[in-house]
GUPAGU-479802 format. One record per residue (C-alpha): residue number from 1; x, y, z. Coordinates in pm, 1 decimal, padded with zeros to 6 digits. Layout:
N
    i        px        py        pz
  NUM         X         Y         Z
...
//
This chain:
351
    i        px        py        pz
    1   07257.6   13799.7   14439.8
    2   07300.7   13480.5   14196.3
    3   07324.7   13684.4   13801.4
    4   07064.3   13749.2   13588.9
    5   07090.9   13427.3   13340.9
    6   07087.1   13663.3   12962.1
    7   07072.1   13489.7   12653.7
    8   07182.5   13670.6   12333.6
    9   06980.6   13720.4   11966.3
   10   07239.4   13851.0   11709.1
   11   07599.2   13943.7   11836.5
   12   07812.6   13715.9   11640.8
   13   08132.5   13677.2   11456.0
   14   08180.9   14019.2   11274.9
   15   07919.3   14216.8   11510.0
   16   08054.5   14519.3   11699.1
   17   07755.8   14580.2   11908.2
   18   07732.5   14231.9   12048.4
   19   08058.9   14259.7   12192.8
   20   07979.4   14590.7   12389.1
   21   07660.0   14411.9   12541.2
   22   07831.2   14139.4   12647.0
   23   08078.6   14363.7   12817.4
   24   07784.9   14589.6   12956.1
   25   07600.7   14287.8   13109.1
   26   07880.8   14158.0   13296.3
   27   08069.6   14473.8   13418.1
   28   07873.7   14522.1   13703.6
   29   07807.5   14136.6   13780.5
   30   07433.6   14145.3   13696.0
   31   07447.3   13890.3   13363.7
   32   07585.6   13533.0   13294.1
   33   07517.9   13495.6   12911.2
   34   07422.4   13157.1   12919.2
   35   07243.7   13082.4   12556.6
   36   07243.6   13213.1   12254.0
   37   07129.3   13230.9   11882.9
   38   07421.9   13451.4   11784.8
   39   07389.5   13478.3   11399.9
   40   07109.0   13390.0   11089.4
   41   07330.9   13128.3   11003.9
   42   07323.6   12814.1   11192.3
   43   07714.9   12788.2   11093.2
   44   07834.0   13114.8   11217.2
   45   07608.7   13070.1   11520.3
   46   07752.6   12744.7   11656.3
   47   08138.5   12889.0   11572.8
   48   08043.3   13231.4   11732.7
   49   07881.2   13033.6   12081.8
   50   08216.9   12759.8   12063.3
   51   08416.4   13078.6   12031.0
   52   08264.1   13232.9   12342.5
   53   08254.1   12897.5   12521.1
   54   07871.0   12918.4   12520.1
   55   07735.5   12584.3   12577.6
   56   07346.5   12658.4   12493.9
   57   07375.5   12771.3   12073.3
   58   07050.3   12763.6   11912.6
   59   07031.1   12778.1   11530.4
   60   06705.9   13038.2   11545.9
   61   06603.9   13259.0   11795.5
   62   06239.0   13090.8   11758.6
   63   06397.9   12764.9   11904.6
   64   06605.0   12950.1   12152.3
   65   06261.7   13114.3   12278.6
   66   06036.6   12829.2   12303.3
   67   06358.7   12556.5   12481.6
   68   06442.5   12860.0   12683.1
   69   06063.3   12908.2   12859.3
   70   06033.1   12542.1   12922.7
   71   06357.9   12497.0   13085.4
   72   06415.2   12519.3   13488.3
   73   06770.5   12690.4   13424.8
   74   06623.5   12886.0   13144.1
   75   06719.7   13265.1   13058.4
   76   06532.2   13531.7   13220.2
   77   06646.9   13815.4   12987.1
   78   06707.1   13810.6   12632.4
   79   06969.8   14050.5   12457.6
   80   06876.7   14177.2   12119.4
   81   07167.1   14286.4   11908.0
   82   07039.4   14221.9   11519.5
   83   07018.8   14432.5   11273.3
   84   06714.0   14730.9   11284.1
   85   06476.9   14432.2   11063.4
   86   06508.0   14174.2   11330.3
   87   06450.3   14399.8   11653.5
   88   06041.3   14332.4   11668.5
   89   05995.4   13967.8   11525.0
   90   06260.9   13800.3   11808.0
   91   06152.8   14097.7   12092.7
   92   05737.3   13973.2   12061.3
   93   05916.1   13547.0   12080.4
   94   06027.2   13597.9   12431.8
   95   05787.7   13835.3   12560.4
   96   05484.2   13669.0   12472.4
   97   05699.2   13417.8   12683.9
   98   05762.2   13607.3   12967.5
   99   06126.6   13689.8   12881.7
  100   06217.3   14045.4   12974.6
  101   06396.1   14156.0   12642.6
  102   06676.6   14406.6   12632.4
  103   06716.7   14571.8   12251.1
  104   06945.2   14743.0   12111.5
  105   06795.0   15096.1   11933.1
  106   06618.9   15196.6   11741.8
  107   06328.6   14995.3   11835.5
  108   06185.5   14889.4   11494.3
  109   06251.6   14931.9   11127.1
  110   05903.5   15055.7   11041.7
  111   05614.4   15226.3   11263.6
  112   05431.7   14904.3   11183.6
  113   05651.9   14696.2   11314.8
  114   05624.9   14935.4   11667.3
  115   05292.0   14941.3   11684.6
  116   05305.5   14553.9   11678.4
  117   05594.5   14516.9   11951.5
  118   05426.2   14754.6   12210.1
  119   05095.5   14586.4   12164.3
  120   05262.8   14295.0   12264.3
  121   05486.2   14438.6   12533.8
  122   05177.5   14588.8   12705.0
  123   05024.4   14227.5   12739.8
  124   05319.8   14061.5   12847.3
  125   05453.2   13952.1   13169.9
  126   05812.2   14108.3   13083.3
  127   05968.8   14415.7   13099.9
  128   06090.5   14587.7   12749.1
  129   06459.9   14745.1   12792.2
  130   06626.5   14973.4   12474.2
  131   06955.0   15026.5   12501.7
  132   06950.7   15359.7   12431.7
  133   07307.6   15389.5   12638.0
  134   07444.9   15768.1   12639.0
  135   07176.1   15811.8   12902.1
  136   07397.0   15603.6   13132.9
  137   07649.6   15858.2   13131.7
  138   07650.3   16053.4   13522.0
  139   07693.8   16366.5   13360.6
  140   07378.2   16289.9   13168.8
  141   07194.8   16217.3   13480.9
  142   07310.9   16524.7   13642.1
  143   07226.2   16767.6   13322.6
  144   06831.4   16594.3   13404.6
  145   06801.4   16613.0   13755.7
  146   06952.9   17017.3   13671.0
  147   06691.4   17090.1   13387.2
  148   06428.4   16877.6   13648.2
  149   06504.8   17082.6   13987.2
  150   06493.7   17441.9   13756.1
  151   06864.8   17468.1   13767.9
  152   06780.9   17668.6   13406.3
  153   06458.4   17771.3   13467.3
  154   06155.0   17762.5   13163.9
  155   06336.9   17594.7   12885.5
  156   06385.0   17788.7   12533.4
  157   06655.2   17628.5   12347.4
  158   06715.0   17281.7   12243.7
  159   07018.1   17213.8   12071.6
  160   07123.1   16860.9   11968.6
  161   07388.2   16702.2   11738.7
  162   07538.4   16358.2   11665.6
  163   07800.2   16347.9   11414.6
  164   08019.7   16117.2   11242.8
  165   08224.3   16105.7   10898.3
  166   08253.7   15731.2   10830.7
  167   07981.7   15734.5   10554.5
  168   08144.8   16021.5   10359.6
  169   08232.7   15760.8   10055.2
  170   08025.9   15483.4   09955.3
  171   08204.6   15244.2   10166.6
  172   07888.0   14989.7   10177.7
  173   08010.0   14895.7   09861.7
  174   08378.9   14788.2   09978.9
  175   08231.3   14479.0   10180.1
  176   08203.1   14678.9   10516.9
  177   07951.1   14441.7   10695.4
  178   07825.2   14754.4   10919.2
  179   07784.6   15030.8   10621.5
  180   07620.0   14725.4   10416.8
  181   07324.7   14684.4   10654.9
  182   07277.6   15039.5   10794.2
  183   07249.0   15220.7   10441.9
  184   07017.5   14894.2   10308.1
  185   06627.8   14956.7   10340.4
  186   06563.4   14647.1   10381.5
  187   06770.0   14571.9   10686.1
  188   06785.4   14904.7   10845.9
  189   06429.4   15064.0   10782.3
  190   06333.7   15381.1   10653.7
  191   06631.7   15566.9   10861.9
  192   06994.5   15597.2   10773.9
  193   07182.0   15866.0   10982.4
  194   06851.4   15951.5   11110.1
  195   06788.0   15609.0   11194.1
  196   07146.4   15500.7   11331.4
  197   07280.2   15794.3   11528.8
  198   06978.5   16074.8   11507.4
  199   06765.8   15838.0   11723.2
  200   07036.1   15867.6   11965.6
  201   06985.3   16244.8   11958.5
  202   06645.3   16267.6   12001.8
  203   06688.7   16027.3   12278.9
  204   06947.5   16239.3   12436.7
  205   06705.8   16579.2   12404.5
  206   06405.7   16402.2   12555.6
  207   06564.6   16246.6   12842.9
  208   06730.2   16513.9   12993.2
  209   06451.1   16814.5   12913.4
  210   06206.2   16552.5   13028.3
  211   05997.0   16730.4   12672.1
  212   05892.6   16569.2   12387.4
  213   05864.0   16766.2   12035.0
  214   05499.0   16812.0   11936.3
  215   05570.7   16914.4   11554.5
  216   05876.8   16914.9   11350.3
  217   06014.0   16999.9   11023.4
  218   06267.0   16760.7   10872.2
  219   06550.7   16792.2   10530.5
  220   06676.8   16438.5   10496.1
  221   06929.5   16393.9   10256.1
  222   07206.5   16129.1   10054.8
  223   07465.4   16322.2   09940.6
  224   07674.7   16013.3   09851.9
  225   07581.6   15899.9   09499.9
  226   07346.8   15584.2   09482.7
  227   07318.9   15573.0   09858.2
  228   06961.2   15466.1   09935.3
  229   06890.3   15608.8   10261.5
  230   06976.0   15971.7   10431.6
  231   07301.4   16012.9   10504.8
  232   07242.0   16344.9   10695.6
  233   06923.4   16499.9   10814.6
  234   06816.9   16850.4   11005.7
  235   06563.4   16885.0   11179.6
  236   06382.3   17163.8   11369.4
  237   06172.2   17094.1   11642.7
  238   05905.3   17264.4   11837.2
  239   05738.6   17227.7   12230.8
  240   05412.2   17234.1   12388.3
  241   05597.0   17447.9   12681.0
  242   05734.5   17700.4   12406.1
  243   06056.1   17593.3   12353.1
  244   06219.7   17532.1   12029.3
  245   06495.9   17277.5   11901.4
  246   06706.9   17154.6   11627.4
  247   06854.0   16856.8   11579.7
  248   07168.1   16740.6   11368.4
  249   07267.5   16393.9   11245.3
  250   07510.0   16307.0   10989.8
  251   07744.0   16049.2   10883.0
  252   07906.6   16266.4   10580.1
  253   08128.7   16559.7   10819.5
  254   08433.0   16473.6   10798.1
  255   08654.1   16562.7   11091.6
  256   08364.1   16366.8   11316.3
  257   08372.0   16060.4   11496.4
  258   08111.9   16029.6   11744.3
  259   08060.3   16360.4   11795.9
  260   07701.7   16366.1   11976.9
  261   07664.5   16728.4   12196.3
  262   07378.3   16857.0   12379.6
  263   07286.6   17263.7   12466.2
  264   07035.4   17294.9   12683.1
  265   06948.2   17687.5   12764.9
  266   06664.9   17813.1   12973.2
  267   06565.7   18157.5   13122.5
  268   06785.9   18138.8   13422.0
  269   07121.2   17918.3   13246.9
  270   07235.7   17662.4   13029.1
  271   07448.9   17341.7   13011.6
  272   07644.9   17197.3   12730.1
  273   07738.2   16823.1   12731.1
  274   07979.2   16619.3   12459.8
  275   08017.5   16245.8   12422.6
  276   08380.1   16246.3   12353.9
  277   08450.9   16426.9   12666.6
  278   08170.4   16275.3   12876.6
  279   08334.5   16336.1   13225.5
  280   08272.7   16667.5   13244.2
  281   07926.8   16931.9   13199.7
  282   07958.3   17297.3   13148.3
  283   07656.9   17510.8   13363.9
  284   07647.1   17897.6   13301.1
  285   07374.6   18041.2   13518.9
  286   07305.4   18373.3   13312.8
  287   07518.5   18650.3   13432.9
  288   07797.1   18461.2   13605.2
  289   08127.9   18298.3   13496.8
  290   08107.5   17939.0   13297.7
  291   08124.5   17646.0   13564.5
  292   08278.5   17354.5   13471.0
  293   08128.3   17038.5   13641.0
  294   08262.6   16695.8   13637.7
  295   08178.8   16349.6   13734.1
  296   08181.7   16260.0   14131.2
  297   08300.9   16622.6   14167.8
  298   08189.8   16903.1   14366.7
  299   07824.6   16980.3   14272.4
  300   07724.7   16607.1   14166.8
  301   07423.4   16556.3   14238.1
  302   07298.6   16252.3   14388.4
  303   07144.5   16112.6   14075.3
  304   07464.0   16140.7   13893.3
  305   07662.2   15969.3   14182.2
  306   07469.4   15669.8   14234.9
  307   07591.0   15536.4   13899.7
  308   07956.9   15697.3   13892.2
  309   08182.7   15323.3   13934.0
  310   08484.9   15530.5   14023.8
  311   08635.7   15859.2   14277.0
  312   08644.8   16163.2   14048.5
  313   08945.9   16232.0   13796.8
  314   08924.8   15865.5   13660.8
  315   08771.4   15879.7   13323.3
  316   08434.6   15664.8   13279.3
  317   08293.8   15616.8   12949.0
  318   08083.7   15399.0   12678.3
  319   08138.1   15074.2   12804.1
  320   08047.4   15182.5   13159.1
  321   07767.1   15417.3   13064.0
  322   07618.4   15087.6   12849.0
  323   07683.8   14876.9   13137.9
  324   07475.9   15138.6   13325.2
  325   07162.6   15048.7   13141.1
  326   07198.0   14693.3   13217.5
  327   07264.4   14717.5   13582.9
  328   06934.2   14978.6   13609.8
  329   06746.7   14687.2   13382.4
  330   06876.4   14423.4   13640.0
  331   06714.8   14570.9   13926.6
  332   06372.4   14665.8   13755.1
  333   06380.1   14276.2   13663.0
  334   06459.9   14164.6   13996.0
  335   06195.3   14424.2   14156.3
  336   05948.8   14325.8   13852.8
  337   05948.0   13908.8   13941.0
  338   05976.1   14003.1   14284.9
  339   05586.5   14115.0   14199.5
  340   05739.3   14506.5   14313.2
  341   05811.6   14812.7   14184.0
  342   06167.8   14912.2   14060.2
  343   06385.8   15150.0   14321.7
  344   06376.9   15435.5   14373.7
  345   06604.9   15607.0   14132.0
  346   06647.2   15357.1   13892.0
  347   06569.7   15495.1   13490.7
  348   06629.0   15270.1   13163.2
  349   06466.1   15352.3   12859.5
  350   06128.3   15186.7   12735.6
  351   05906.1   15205.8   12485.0
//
């Protein structure tokens, strides 16, 4: 099958995440990035496209959307990989076009500004992709289909954590581009940790219990002096089914990178996942030894295996399990202009 032709909103000189979904999209041979409006400055953007030898550079997205739609060769996806204050306006351009847009999390920087995208989303001829990516992982997929099948029967403890120690000092104000942005209201939204990595959690908790919290209780707080948004939050969480949770997100423990872990336990077992370790997913059934699973190993489940990339012992990780989310995204598209549904099996993150 010809690539999907992907244009790109953000992702410029100086952006981390742009890189990684440029990686993602090509891995598995799904993408060609073929246009892009790569930074809010129509100077960076033109150096950033010659510097990827991108020959379509637009100098706003709002150009790139409109010349894009009219065009025979045009993009049929759109990558959005801004900062949290520029996910909605650019996501409602090309979908009210009939661009399928792919976003990077979290979806908005307000509720407003949510409210407004799905609206939009729900009218459109276009599918709406978030790139929430640690649910590419195998081992992710198999901890689901586990919790889904009863592996741990009735769930009663959710236990999730992502945590990181590069915020500890106020290192927004040494001119680091990425801790400028994500502790500034403006350009982040109302979240800091919680808005960064917690999202990721809650992400993480949902898609593999298949639950949703109906109430919580949240302490946000900035322990760093001045700092203007939370720089570590808990929160405890509670389910329609009975089951309670807590979640964890900080960017002020030191001794953490990306430290994001999942505990699962239910009346029959319970599984225990880590990002920094992703190949492998210990299952205790209650009353029998700890089982260590790993990916494409004995016990995989089909759900897991059908996007493992290589035989078991070789390590997969972050780039693949992002590129994961794009190849699932490339098959709903095909399926969706196809006028079908998506296959059997395949699971991205939406709205």
């Amino acid at each position: 099958m010809e690539p999907i032709r992907l244009g790109m909103v953000g992702g410029g000189q100086g952006a981390f995440i742009g890189a990684v979904h440029r990686i993602a999209a090509r891995l598995d041979a799904q993408f060609t990035l073929v246009a892009g409006s790569l930074s809010s400055s129509a100077e960076r953007a033109r150096a950033s496209a010659a510097e990827l030898g991108l020959a379509r550079s637009y100098d706003d997205y709002r150009q790139m959307a409109i010349r894009e739609a009219r065009r025979k060769d045009g993009i049929r996806a759109v990558a959005i990989v801004t900062p949290n204050h520029m996910h909605a306006a650019p996501a409602i351009e090309f979908l009210k076009r009939g661009i399928h847009v792919i976003c990077d999390k979290p979806l908005t920087a307000t509720m407003a500004e949510a409210a407004k995208l799905a609206k939009v989303a729900e009218r459109a001829n276009a599918l709406f992709i978030l790139t929430h990516n640690y649910t590419g992982y195998p081992l992710i997929r198999q901890a689901r289909a586990m919790v889904a099948r009863g592996d741990l029967g009735a769930l009663r403890l959710v236990q999730v954590e992502y945590a990181q120690d590069w915020l500890t000092t106020a290192v927004e104000e040494t001119g680091s581009k990425q801790a400028e942005w994500r502790t500034d209201p403006a350009r982040s939204g109302a979240g800091g940790a919680l808005g960064d990595i917690g999202t990721h959690a809650y992400n993480l908790a949902a898609f593999v219990t298949g639950q949703e919290p109906t109430a919580i209780a949240a302490d946000l707080s900035s322990f760093v002096p001045g700092r203007r948004l939370d720089d570590n939050a808990h929160v405890l969480m509670r389910y329609s089914s009975g089951a309670k949770g807590m979640l964890w997100a900080s960017q002020v423990a030191p001794g953490n990178e990306n430290r994001l872990c999942l505990r699962v336990y239910g009346e029959k077992g319970g599984i225990e996942w880590m990002q920094e370790n992703p190949n492998v997913l210990w299952f205790t059934p209650h009353g029998q030894p700890r089982q260590m699973l790993t990916r494409n190993g004995a016990g995989s489940l089909a759900e897991a295996t059908r996007v493992a990339r290589v035989p078991s012992g070789h390590p997969e990780g972050y780039l693949e399990a992002f590129a994961t989310i794009y190849t699932e995204a490339a098959a709903a598209i095909r399926a969706h202009d196809a006028g079908m549904s998506a296959p059997e099996g395949v699971v991205y993150p939406t709205l």
